[in-house]
KOLKOL-369615 format. One record per residue: x, y, z of N, C-alpha, C in turn. Coordinates in steps of 0.001 Angstrom, whole numbers, plus 500000, padded with zeros to 6 digits. Example, Ala and Ser with C-alpha at 12.3 -4.5 7.8 and 13.67 -1.06 7.14 Angstrom:
residues 2
513190494310507800512300495500507800513200496700507800512850497750507080513670498940507140512900500030507870
end
This chain:
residues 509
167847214350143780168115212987144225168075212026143071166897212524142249167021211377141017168098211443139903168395212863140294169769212811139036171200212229139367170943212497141254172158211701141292172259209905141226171097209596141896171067208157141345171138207801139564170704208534138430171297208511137822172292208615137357173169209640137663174639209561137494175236208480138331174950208202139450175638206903140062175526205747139141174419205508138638173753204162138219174883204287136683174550205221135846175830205311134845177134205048134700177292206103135984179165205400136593179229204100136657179040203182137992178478201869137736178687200821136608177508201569136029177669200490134301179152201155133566179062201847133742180677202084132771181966201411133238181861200993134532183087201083135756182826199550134805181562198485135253181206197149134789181968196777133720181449197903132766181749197613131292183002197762130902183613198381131888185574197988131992185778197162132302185772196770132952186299195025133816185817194271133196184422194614132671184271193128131585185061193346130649185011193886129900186044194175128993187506193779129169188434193731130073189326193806130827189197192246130710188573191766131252188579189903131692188194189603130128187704190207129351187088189028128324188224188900127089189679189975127298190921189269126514191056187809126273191571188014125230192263185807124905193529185989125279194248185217125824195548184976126725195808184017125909196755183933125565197590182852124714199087182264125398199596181357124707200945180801125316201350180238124195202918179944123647203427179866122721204833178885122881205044178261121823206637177641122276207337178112120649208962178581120883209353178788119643209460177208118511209252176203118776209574175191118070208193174203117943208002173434117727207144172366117767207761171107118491209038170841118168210009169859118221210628170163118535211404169213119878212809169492120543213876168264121100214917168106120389215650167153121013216085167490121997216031166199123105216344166182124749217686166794124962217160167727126159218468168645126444218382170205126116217537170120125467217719171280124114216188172568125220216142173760125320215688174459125717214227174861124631213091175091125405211908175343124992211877177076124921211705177778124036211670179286124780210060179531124388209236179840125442207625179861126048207586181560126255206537181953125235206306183225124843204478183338125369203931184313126080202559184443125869201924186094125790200668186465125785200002187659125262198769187809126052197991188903126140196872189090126626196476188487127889197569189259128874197562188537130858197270189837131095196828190113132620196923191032133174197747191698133437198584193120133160199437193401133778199813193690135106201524192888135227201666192249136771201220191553137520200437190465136683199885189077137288201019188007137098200619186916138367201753185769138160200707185191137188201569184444136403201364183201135520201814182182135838200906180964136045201404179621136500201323178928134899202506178122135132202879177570133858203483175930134152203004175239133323203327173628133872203549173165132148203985172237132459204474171074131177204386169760131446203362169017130401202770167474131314202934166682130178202673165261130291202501164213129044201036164328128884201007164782127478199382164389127374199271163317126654197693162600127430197044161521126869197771160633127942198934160591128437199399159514129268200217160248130326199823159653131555200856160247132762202397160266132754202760159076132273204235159523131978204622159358133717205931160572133524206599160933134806205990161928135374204844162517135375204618163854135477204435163883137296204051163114137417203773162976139192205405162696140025206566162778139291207289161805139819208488163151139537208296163508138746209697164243138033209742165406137988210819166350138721210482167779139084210422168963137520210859167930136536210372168816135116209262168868134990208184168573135409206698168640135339206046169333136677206850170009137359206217171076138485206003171979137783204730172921138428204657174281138320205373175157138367205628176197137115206742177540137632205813178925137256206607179450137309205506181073137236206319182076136608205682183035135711206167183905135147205431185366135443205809186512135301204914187790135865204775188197134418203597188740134268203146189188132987204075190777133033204540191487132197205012193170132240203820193524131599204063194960131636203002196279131248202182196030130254202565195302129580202051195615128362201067194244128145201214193021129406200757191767129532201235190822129138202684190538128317203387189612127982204209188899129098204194187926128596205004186930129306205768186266128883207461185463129347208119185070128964208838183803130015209293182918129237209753182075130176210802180675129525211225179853130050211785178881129173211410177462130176212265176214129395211826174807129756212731174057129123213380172831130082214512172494129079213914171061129167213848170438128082213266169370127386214007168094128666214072167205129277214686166226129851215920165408129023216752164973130044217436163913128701216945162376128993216061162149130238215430160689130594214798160446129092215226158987129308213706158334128355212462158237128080212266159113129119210452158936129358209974160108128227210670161488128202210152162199126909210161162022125737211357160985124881211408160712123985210218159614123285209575160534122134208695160457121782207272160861121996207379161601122680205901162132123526205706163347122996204435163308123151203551164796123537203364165487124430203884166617124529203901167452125531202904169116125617202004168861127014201180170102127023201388170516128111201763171865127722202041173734127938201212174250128117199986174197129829199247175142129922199765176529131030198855176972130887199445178511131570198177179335132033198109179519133422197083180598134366197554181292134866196201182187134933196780184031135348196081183660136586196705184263137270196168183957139199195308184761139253195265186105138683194479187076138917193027187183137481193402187091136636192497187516135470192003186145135317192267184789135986191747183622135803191727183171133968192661183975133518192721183315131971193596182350131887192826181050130853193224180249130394194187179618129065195201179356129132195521179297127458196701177661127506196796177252126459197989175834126601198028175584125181199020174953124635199368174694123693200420173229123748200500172660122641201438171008122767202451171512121779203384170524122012204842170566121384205157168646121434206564168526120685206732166922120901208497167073120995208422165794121260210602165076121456210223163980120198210501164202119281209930162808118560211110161279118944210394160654118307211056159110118284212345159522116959213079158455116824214416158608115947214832157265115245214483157188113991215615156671113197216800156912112157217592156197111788218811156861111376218408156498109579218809158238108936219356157504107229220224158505107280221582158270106031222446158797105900222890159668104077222532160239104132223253160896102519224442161943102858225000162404101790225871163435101507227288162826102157227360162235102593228859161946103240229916161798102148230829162866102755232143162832101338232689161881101397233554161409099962234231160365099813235066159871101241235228158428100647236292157504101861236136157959102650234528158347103771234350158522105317233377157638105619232976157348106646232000156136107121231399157105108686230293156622108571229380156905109584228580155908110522229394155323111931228682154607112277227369154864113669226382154627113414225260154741114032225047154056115419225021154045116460224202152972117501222798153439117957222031152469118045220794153139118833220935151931119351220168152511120675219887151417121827218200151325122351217789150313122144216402149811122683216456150240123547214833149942124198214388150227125224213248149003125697212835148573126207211515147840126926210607148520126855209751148537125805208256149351125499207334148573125162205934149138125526204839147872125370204962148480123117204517147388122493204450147365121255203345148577120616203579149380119564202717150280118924202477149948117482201482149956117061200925149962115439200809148482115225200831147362116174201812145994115619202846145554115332203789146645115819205125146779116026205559145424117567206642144734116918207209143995117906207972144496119039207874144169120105208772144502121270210311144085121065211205145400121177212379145161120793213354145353122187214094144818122283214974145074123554216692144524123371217445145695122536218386145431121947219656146259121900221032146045121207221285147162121101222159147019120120221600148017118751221884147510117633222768148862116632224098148542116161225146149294115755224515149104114540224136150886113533223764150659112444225070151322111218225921150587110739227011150935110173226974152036108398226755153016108360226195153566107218227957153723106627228269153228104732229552153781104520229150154187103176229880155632102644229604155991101759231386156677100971231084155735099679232291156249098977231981157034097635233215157682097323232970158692096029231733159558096057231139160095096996230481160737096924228761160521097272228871159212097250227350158685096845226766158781098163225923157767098271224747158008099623224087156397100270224208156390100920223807154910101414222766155355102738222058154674103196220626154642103924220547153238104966220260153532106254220122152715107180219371151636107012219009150561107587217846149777107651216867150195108157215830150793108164214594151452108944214362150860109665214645151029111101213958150556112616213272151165113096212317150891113913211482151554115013212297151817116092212111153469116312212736153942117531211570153426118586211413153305119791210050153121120627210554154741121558209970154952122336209858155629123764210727155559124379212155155859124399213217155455125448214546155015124999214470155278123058215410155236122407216668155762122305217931155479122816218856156601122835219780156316121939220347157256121336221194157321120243222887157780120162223953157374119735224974158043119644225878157643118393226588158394117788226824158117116459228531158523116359229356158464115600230909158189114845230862158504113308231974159498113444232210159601112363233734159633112171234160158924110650235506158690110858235768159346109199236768160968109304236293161271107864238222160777107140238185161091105312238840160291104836240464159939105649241123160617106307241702160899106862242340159823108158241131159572108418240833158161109492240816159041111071241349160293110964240419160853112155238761160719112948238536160218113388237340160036114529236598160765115280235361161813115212234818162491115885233703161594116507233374162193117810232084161562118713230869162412118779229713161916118860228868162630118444228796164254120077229379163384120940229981164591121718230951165868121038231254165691119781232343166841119593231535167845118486230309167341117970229297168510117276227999168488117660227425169762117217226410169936117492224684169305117208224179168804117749222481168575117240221624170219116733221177169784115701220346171656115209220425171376113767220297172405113263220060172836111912221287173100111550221339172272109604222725172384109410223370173364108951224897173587109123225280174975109113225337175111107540225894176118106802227099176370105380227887175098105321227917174897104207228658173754104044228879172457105176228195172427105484227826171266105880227094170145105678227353168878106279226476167234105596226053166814106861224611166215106796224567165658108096223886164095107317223482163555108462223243162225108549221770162287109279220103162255108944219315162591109235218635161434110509218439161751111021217647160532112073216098160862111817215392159692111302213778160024111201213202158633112160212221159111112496211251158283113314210494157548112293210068155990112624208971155492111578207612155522112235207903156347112951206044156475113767205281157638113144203912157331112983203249158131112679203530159298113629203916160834113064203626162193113073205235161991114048206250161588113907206995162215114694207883162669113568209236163658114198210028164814113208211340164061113272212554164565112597213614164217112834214612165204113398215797164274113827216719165312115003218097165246113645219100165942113604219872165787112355221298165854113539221735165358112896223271165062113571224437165162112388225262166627112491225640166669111319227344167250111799227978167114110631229518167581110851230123168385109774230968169581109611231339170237108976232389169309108347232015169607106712232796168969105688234125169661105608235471169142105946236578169685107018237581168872105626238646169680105203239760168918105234240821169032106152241561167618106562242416167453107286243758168158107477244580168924108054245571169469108360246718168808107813247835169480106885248765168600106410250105169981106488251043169193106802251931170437107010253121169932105824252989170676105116253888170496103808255354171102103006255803171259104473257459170977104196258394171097105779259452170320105880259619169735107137260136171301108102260368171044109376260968172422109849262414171840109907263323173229109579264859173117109397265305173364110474266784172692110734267173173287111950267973174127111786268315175138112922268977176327112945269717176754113438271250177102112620272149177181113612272669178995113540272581179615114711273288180906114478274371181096115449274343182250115813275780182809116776274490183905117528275422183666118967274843184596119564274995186376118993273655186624119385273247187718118894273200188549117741273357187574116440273054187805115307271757188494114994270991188278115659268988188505115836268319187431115893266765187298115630265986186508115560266534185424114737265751184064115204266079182773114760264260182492114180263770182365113902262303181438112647262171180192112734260894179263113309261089178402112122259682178066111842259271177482111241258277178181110318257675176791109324256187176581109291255582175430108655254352175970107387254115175231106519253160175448105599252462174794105316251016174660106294250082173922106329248825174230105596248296173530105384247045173484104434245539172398105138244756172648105528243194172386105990242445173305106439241245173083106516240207173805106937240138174674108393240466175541108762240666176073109962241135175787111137242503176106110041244149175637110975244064176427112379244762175897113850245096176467114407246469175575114853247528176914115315248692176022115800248919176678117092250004175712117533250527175671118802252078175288118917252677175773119193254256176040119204254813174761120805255251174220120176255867173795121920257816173187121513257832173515122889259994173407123276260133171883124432261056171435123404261392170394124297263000170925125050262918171001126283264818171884126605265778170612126742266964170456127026267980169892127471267944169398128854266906170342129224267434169674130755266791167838131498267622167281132317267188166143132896265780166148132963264937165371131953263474164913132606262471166040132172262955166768130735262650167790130213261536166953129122259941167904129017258996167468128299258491168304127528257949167768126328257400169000125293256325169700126301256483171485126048255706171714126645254810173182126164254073173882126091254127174745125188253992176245125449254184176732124067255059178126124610253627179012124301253889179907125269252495180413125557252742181676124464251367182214123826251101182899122484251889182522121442252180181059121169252696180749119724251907179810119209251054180858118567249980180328117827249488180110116249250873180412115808250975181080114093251804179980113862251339180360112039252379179191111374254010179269111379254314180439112293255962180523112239256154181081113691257117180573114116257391180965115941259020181633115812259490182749115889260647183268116076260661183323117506262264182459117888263156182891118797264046184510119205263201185407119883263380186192119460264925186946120164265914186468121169267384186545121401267107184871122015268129184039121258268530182804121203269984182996122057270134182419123091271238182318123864271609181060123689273169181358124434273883179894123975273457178897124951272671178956126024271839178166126896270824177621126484270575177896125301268968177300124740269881176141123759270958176265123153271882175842122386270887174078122445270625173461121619270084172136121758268425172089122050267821173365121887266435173068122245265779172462121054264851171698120851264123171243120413262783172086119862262363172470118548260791172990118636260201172038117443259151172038117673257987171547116807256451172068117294255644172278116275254419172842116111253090171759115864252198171912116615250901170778116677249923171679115306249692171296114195248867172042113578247158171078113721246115171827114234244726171122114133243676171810113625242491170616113439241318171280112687240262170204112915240427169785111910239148168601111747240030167321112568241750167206112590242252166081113109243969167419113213244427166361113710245822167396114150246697166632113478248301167185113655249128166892112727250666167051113391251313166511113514252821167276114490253728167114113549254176168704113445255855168226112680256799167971113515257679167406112507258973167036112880260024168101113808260537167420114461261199168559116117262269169157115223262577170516115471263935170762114436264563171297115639265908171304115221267211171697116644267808173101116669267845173894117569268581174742117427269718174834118185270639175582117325271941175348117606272212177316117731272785177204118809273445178992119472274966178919119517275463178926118671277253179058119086277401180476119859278694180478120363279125181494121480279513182950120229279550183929120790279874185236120081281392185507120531281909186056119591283309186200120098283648187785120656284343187308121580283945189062122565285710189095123116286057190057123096288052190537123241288046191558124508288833191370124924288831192343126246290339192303126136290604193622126206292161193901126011292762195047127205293473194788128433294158195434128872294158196782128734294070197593129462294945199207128659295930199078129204296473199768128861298197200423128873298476201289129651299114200663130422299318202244131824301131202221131711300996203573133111303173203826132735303075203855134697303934204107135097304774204361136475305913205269136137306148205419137437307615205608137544308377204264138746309533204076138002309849203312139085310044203073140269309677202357141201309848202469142540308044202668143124307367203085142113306054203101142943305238201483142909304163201145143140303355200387143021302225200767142433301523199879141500300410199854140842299384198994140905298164198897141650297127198510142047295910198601141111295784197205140105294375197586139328293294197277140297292353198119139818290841198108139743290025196961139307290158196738137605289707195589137183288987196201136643288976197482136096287956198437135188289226198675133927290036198670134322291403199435132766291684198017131989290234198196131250290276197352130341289539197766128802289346197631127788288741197859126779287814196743126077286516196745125972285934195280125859285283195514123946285414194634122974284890194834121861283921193341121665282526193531121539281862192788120864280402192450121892280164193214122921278791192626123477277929193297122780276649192424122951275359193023122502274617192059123300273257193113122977272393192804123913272434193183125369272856194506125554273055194827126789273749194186128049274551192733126980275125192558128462276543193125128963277096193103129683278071193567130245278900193156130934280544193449131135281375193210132148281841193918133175281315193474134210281536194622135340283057194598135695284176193424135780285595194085136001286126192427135584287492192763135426288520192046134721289348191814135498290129190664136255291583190616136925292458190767136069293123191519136801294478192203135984295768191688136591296473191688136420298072191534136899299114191714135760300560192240136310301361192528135842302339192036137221303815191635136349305219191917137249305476193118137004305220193952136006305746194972136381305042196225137430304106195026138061302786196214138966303692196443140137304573195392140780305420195859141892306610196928142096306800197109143015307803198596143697309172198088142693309032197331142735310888196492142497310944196286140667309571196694140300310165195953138898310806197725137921311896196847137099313021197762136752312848198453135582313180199597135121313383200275134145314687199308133109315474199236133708316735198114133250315871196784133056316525195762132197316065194469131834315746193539133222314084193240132965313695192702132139312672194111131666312623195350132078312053196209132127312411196826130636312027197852130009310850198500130848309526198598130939309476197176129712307702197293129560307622195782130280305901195762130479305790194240131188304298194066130718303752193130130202302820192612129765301810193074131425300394193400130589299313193792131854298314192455131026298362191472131889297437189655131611295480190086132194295072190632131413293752190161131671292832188941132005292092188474132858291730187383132567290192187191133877289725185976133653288338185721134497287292187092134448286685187336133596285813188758133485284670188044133990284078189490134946282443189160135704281689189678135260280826189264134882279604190354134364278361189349134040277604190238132882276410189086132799275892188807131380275588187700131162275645187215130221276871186427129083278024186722129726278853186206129270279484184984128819278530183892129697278413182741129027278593182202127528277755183696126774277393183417125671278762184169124430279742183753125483280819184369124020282077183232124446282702183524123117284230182795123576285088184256123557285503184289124922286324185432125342287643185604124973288543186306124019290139186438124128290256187424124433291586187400125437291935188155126307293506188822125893293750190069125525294768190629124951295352191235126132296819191267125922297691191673127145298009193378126950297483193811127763298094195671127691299805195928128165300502197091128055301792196989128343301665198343130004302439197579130297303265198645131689304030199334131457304562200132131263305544200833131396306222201475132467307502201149133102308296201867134036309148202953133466308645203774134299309588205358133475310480205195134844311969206128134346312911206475135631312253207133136666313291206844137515312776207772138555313846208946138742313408210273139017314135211504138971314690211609140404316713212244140501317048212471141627318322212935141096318627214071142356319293215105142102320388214948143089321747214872141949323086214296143347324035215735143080324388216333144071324251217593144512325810217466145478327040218058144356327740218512145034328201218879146378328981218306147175329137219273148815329546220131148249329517221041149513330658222784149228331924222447149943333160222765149818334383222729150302334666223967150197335876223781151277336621225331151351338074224863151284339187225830151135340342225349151346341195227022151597342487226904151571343610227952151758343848227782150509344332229521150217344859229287148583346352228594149021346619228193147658347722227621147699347696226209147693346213225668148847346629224023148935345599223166147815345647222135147687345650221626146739344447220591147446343135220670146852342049219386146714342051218519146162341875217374146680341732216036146073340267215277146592339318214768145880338220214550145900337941212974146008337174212566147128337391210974147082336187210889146435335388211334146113334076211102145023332579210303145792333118210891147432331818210673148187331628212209148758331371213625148330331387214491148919330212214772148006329031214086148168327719214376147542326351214132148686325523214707148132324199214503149064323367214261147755321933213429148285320971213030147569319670213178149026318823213468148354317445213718149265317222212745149723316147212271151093316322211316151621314997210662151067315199209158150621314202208471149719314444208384148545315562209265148262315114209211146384315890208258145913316214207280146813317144206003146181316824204656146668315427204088146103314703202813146327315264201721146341314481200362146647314688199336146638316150198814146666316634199381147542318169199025148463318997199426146843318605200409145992319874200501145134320916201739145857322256201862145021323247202811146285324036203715144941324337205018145430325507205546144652326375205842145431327571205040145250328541204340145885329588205706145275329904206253144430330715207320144243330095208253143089330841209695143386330720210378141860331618211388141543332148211386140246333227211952140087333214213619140069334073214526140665333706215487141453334966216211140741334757217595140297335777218481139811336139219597140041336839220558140317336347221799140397338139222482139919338024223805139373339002224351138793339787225034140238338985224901141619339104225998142356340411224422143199340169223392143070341243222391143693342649222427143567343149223185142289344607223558142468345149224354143414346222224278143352346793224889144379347258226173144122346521226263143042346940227675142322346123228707142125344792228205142297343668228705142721343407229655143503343092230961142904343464232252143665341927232541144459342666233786145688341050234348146340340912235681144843341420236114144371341049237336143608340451236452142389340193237368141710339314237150140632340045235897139441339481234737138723338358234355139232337934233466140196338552233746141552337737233764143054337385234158143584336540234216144559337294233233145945336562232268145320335233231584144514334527230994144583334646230172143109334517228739143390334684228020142029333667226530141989333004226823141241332014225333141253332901224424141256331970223481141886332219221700142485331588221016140801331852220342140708330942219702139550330623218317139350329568217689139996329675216711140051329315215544138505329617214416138641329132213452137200329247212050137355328866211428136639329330210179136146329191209531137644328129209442138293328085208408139662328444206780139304328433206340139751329121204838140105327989204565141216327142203090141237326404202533142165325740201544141824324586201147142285323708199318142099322597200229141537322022199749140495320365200329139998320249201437139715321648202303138848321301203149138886320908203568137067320833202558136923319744202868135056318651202506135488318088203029136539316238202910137060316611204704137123317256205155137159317207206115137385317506207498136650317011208667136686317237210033135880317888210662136763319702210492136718320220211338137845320408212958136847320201213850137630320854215581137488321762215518138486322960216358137998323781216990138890323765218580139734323684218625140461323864219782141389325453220441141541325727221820140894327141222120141544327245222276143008328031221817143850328923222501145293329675223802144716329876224158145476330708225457145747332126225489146258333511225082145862334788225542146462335071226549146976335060227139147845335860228541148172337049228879148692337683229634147618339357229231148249339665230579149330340353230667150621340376231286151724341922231949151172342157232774151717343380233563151984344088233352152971345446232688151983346555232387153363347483233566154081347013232881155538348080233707156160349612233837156394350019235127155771351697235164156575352192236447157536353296236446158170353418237403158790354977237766158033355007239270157841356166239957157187356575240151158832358170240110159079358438240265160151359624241419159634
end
């Protein structure tokens, strides 16, 4: 029994001697800065919490109430300690008047480990001096009073007073030293040689960058810091030779035009003024370089306008230059077709030959006509060729050419037909005579109301002497030389007939 109350009583004190241990850490709280101009973020670091305890954390005016009862920047917030017992958190300084110039205390409790820790920080008060400002720029200052009870024997000021700092060739000039009070607000101008104008809205409050000048604001109160208000030493944008204008032909290639500017971290911007009614500069999206190519210039852009905004520290516009697109010259020429006469010929509006597009555009068909496309037109004069007139082509893009249009030829060939002897018979002895209509022709093969009115017809077998014995009974017809209307439209062949001479009868009595 007594050993176990000893071992209990041991456990016990050891278990004690943890937890004291455990609670008797220092807990701390931290701000990265001392000093913070209004607006500007506090980042609140602490050490030695319990792990996974809340931390209550507040921010107050010390020595004087201030806003702290009134203003939700002075509520309680909470942070959770992690594993290891750290804590983290932030606080953004006010932009009211009531912080400027104050002291500010940062305490912080662990809900659970009941540790204590706080630390102060300040917004100081602000007055203005000025050095480093490059030649021919000026820096003008305003601060504006406030209604504050008086400090040090300082007079009550309630004003609002433009402090004009100018510095040439290099040198340095310095404000009049005023008392900022509690509620001082500030805003400042700078106008560099150039006569461009920045607001203290267009840079940053902080620490100054590379090459940079600022203009220092110090407080004349005992223990306060200064806020710096500074601007990158910039030369101005100058674009140094004019843009040309440009005239090409369609589809030559790319058109350029192109500027050579000189300042401190140029950026450009390309913009097109068009032709059309009530047309405004406007700008062309990714032309952002010192040279903007048109990259196929049509004869629709013909009159556009470009010019380029170059900026930096101040901007700069060149001069608008014109471009000019003349038409491309593009030929479309007929082909050449034939017939025979008497048919008809029906274009398409494809039998054409086109020389000179580019750029993929195209003509989908051509009106065509010819006199010699009809049934009726002649191999004989005005025949036999007949101009094929191209003209009105559809397609796309064509706008962009001046079109000539070349005439293809027609040609009417004869038409073939075969005039074809009759056959006759006769008695030997009698004698044929031929009226020079004893012919046939196929039916059709003699168009447009032309006629063969006769043809001269021969045969050895028409005498009357013309035997059945050898060489008869049988003697070609031979026809030639027709006679009729239209007939040089035509390729006549002759066909022989056949005579056959019969055996006359007698009776020997």
């Amino acid at each position: 029994m007594r050993l176990f109350l000893r071992s209990l009583l041991l456990t016990f004190f050891a278990v004690t001697l943890a937890n004291a241990g455990a609670f008797s850490q220092t807990a701390t709280i931290n701000t990265d800065q001392l000093d913070y101009p209004p607006g500007s973020t506090v980042i609140i670091t602490g050490t030695g919490w319990q792990p996974g305890e809340t931390v209550t954390l507040q921010v107050l005016h010390e020595g004087e109430t201030g806003d702290n009862a009134i203003s939700g920047a002075h509520a309680p917030f909470t942070a959770v300690a992690d594993a290891s017992g750290n804590v983290s958190s932030t606080w953004v300084v006010p932009l009211d008047e009531d912080e400027l110039g104050a002291t500010l205390l940062l305490t912080a409790d662990g809900v659970i480990s009941g540790r204590h820790a706080e630390t102060t920080f300040k917004d100081a008060n602000i007055v203005f001096t000025a050095t480093g400002l490059p030649p021919n720029s000026s820096c003008t200052v305003t601060v504006t009073y406030w209604t504050v009870p008086p400090k040090n024997g300082q007079s009550q000021q309630v004003t609002t007073l433009p402090q004009l700092i100018s510095v040439n060739n290099g040198g340095s000039a310095s404000s009049i030293p005023i008392a900022a009070n509690p509620g001082t607000t500030i805003t400042w101008t700078y106008s560099d040689a150039s006569g461009f104008i920045y607001t203290s809205s267009s840079y940053n409050n902080g620490t100054p960058v590379n090459e940079s000048t600022g203009f220092i604001v110090v407080g004349n109160q005992t223990g306060v810091s200064s806020v710096i208000g500074h601007y990158t030493e910039c030369t101005a944008p100058l674009i140094n030779n004019a843009l040309l204008n440009q005239n090409t032909t369609y589809g030559l290639g790319p058109v350029s035009f192109s500027v050579n500017a000189t300042g401190t971290s140029l950026n450009y911007q390309w913009q097109v003024l068009t032709t059309s009614v009530g047309a405004i500069w406007t700008d062309i999206p990714s032309a952002t370089f010192s040279s903007y190519t048109v990259t196929t210039a049509t004869v629709a852009m013909s009159g556009y306008q470009y010019r380029v905004i170059v900026s930096g520290c101040s901007s700069v516009t060149s001069n608008a230059a014109t471009l000019t697109v003349n038409k491309a010259n593009l030929s479309i020429t007929a082909n050449n077709e034939t017939k025979i006469y008497g048919d008809v010929v029906t274009f398409a509006g494809s039998e054409f030959t086109a020389t000179g597009l580019v750029n993929g555009d195209a003509i989908n068909s051509v009106t065509l006509a010819s006199t010699g496309a009809a049934a009726t037109a002649t191999v004989t004069t005005p025949g036999p060729t007949y101009p094929i007139v191209a003209s009105a082509a559809v397609g796309t893009g064509l706008g962009n050419y001046n079109i000539a249009y070349a005439n293809g030829t027609l040609t009417v060939g004869v038409k073939s037909i075969t005039v074809t002897a009759s056959d006759r018979t006769k008695t030997y002895g009698d004698a044929v005579v031929f009226t020079g209509t004893e012919f046939s022709i196929p039916a059709g093969a003699i168009v447009n109301g032309d006629a063969i009115n006769s043809v001269t017809l021969a045969s050895t077998g028409a005498a009357a002497t013309a035997t059945v014995t050898t060489p008869g009974p049988t003697y070609p017809i031979v026809a030639s030389a027709a006679v009729g209307t239209g007939l040089g439209n035509y390729n006549i062949a002759y066909a022989n007939g056949t005579l056959t001479v019969g055996v006359k009868s007698i009776t020997v009595t």
